[in-house]
C-alpha positions as CSV (number, residue, x, y, z in Angstrom):
1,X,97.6,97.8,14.9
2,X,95.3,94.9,16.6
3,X,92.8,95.6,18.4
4,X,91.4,93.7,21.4
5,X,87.7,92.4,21.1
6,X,85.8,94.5,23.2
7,X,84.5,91.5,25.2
8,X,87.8,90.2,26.2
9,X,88.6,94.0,27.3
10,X,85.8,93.9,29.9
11,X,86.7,90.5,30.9
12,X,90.1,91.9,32.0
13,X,88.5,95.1,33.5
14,X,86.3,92.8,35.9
15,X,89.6,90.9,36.8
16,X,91.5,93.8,37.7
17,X,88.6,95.2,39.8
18,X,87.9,91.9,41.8
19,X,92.2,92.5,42.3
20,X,91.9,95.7,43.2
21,X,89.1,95.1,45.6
22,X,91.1,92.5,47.3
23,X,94.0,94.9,48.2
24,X,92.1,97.7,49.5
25,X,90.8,94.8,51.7
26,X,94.2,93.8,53.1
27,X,95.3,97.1,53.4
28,X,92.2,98.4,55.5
29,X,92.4,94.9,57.8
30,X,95.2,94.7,60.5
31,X,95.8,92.4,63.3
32,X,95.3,93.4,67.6
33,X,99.2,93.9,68.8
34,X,99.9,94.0,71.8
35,X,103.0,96.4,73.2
36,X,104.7,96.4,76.5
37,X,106.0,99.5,77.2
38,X,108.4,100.0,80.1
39,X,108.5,103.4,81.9
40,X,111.0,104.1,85.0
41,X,110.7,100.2,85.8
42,X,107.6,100.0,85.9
43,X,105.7,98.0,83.2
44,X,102.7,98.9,81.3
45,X,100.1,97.1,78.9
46,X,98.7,98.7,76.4
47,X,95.9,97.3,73.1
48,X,96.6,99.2,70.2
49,X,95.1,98.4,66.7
50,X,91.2,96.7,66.0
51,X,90.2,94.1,64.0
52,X,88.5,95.8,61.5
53,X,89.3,99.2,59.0
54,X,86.5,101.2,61.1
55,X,87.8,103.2,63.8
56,X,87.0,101.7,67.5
57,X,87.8,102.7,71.3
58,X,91.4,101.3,72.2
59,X,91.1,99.2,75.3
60,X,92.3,100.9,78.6
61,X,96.1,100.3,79.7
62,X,96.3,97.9,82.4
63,X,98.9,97.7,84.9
64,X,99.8,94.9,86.5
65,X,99.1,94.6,90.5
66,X,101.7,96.0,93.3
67,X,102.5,92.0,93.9
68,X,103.6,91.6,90.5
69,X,106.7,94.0,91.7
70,X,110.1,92.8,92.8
71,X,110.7,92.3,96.2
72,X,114.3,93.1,96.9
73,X,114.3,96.7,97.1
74,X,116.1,98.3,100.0
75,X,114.8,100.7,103.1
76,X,113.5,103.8,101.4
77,X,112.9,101.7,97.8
78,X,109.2,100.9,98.8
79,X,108.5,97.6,97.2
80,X,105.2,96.3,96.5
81,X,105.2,92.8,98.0
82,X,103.2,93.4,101.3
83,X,100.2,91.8,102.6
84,X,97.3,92.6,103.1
85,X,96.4,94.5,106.7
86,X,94.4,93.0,109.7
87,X,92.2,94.6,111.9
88,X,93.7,96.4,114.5
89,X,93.9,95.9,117.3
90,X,93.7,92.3,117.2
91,X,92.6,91.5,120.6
92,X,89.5,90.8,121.2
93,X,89.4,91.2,124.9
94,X,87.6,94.0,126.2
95,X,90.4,97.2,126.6
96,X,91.9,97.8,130.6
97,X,90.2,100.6,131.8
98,X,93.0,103.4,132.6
99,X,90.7,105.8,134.5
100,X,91.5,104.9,137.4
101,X,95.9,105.1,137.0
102,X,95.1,108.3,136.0
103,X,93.5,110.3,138.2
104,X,96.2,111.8,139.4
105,X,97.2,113.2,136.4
106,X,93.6,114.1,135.1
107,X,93.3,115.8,138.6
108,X,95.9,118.5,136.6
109,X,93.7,119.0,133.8
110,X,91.8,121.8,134.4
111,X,90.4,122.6,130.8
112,X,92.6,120.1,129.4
113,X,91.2,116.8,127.4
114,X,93.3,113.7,127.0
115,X,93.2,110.3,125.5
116,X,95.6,107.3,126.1
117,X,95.3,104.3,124.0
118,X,98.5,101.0,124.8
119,X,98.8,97.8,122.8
120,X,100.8,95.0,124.4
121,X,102.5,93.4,121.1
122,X,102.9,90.3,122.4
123,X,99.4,89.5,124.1
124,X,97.5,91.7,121.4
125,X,95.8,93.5,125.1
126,X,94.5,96.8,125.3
127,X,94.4,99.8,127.5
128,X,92.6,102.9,126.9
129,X,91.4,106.2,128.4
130,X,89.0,108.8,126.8
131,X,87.9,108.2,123.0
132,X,87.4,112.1,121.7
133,X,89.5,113.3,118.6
134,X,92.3,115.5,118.7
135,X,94.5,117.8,116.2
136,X,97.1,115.4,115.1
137,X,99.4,118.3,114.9
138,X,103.0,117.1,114.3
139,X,102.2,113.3,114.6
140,X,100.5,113.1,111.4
141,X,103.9,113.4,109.8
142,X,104.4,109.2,110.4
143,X,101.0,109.6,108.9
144,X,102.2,111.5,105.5
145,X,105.1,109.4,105.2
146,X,103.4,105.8,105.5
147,X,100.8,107.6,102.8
148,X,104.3,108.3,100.6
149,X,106.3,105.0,100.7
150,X,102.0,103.3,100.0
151,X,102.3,105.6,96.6
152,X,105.7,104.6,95.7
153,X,105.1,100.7,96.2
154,X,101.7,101.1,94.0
155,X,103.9,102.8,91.6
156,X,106.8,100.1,91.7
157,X,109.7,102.9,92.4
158,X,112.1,104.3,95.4
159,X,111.6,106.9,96.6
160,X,113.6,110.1,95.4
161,X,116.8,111.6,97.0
162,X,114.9,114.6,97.5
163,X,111.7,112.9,99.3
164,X,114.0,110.9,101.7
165,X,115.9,113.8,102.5
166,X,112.5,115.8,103.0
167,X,111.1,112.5,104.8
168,X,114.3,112.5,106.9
169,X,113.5,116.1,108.2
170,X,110.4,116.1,108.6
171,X,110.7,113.0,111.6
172,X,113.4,113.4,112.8
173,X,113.7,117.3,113.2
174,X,109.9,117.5,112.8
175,X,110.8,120.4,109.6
176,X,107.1,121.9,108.5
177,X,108.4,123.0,105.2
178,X,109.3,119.4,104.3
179,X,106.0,118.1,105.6
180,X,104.3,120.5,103.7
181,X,106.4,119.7,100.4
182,X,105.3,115.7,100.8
183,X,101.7,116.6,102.1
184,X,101.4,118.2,98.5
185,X,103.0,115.1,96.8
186,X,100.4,112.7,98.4
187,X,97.4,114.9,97.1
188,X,96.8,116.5,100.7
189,X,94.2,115.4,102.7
190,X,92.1,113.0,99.9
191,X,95.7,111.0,99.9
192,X,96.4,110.9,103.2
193,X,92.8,109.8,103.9
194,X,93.0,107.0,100.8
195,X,95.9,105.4,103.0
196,X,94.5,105.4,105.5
197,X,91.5,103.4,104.2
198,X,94.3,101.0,103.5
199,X,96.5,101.0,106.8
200,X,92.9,100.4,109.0
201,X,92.7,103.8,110.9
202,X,89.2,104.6,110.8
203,X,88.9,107.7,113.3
204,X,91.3,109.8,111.5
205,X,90.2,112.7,108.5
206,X,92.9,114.9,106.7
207,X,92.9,118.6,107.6
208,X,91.5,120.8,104.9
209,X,93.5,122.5,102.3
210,X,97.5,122.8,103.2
211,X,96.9,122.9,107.0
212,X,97.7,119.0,107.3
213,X,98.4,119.6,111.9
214,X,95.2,120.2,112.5
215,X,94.4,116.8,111.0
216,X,92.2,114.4,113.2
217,X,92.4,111.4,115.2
218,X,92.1,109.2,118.0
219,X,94.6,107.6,120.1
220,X,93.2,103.8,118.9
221,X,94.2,104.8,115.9
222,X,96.9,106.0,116.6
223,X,97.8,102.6,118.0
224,X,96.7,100.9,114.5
225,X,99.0,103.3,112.8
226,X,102.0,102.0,114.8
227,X,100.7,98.6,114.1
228,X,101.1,98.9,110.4
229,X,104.6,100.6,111.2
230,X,106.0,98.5,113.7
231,X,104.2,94.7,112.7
232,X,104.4,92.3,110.6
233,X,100.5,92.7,108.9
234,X,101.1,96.0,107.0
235,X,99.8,97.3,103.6
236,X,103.4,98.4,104.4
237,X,106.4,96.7,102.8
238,X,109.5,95.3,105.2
239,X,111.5,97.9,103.7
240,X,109.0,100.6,104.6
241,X,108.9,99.9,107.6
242,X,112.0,99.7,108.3
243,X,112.9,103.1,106.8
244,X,109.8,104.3,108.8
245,X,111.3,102.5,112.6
246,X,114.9,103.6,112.1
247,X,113.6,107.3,111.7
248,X,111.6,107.2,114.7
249,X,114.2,106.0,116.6
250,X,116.4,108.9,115.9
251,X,114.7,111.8,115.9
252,X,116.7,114.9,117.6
253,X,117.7,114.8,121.0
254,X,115.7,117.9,122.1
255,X,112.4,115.8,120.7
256,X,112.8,112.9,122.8
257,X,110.4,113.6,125.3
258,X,106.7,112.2,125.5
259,X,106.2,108.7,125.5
260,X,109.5,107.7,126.2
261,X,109.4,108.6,130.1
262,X,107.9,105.9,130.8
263,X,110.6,103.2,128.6
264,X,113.5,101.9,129.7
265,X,116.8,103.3,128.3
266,X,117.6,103.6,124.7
267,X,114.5,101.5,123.6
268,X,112.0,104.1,122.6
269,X,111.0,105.1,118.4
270,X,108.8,107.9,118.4
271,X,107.1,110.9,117.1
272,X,106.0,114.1,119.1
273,X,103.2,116.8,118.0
274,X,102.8,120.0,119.6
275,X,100.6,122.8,118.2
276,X,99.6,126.4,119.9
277,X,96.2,127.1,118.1
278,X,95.2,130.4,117.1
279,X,91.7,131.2,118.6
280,X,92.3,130.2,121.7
281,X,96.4,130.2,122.4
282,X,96.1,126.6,124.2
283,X,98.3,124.3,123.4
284,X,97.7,120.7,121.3
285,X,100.6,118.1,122.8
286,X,100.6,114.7,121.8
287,X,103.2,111.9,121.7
288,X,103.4,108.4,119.8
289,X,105.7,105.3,119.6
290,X,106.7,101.8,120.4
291,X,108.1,101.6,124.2
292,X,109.7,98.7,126.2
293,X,108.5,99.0,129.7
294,X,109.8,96.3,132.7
295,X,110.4,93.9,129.9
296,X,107.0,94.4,127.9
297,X,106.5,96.2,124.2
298,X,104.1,98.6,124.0
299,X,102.7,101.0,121.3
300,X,101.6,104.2,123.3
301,X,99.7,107.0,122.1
302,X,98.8,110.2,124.2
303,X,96.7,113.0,122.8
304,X,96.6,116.2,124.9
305,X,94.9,119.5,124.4
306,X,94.0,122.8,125.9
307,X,97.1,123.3,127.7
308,X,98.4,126.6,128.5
309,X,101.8,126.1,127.3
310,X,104.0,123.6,125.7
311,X,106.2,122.6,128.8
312,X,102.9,121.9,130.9
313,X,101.7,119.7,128.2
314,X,104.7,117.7,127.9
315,X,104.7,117.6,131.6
316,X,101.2,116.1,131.5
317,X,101.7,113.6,128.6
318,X,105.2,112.1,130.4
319,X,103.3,111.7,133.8
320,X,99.9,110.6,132.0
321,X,102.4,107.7,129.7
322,X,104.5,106.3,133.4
323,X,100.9,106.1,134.9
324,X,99.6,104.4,131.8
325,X,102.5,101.8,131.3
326,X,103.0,101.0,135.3
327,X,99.2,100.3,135.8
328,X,99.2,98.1,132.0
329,X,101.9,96.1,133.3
330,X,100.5,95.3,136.7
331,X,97.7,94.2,134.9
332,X,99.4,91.9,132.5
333,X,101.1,90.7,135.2
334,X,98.5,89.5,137.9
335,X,96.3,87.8,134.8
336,X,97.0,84.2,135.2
337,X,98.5,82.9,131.8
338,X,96.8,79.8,129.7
């Protein structure tokens, strides 16, 4: 048998090494992909592999921002495409002083504070009366629900059948099991409050743990809530706000009351809070909405507490919202237009 020379043997040993070290180099060295992945319509990026055999932090997923969304969803769909907010309110005259339109009704009071904010829509002017804050108690639900349809256009997706039959409860029958469900899904009080950052309410802080009515608030913010609701600069979609409006204005017969005593017929979307606290069995009584009043818009709120029953608040607040919206209008009236 031949033998091969033992130099050519080595020769063919080095060869085969310099092959075999340039495999284990190709294996070991792979290229950056990048993979779309698509979950419940919503699209994700994602990095996955490095540039070298050595083992390395995988860049974060990125998704892409709410504007990249589409557009065309329907009431109740939340899409993504809305603007950004304005301050509100966005006149800058100083507000109408209501004090004086309401005496008569502050003359009731007894232990009883209040606080009246109106916004004409069309001029961007102002009334107010009293600046404390008040337990929210069922207003906040508008609250919870802007908060919910802000989530779902982040996240690029309708809402459920079961959160817009729970939203659908919880405005227009005012149902506290439903509230509480989607006070949960928004992450409570830190969610609500993160929202709110967005929608421009600056005098309003989430109530602690699951108690979300004894939330609190102003009545000027109440008004730049029903800004973002009812106008056109809203973190707030078109569809979401029109899911929001039609709600409001068809809430239960028996929860009509409030701000709407002091609208013309059939033109009034609202929401109504009423709360008997605890410690001292008073009564919190508040009312919110968008009014029309001798041919005028208005956004009304009217925070009430201390009262010693539920009828004598409601009493208070209808009295306190025809005072409010009569005196507005004579004042938006005698200014001389320019």
């Amino acid at each position: 048998m031949h033998e091969t020379p033992p130099v050519r043997r080595r020769r063919r040993t080095r060869r085969e090494q310099r092959r075999r070290r340039r495999a284990r180099r190709r294996r070991i060295t792979w290229t950056v992909t990048s993979v779309v992945i698509v979950i419940g319509g919503a699209t994700t990026y994602a990095i996955t592999g490095s540039d070298s055999g050595e083992s390395s932090a995988s860049a974060p997923a990125k998704a892409p921002s709410p504007s990249a969304a589409s557009a065309r969803a329907k009431a109740g769909e939340a899409p993504t495409d809305a603007p950004k907010p304005s301050p509100s309110p966005t006149s800058t005259q100083k507000p109408f002083d209501l004090g004086p339109a309401l005496e008569p009704v502050t003359g009731l009071f007894g232990d009883n504070r209040m606080s009246v904010a109106v916004l004409d829509v069309e001029s961007g002017a102002t009334a107010t009366y009293g600046r404390d804050a008040f337990d929210t108690a069922s207003i906040v639900k508008v609250d919870i629900l802007a908060a919910l349809l802000l989530q779902a256009q982040d996240q690029g997706r309708r809402l459920s059948t079961q959160e817009r039959t729970q939203s659908a409860a919880m405005i227009q029958k005012s149902d506290n099991e439903s509230t509480s469900a989607l006070w949960t899904r928004i992450g409570s009080a830190s969610g609500l409050d993160a929202a709110n950052e967005r929608l421009g309410l600056i005098q309003t802080q989430g109530g602690s743990g699951t108690v979300w009515g004894i939330t609190q608030t102003t009545a000027e913010d109440q008004i730049r809530l029903l800004q973002s609701v009812f106008g056109d600069k809203s973190p707030l979609s078109e569809a979401s706000r029109a899911y929001i409006q039609d709600l409001m204005l068809h809430v239960v017969g028996s929860q009509t009351w409030g701000v709407s005593a002091a609208a013309d017929a059939g033109t009034t979307a609202l929401k109504n809070g009423w709360l008997k606290r605890t410690q001292t069995k008073k009564w919190d009584v508040n009312s919110i909405g968008r009014i029309q009043h001798e041919g005028r818009v208005y956004l009304m709120a009217v925070l009430l507490n201390g009262c010693s029953t539920q009828e004598v608040g409601i009493n208070i607040v209808e009295q306190a919202s025809r005072a409010s919206a009569t005196a507005f209008s004579r004042e938006l009236g005698e200014k001389p237009t320019t």
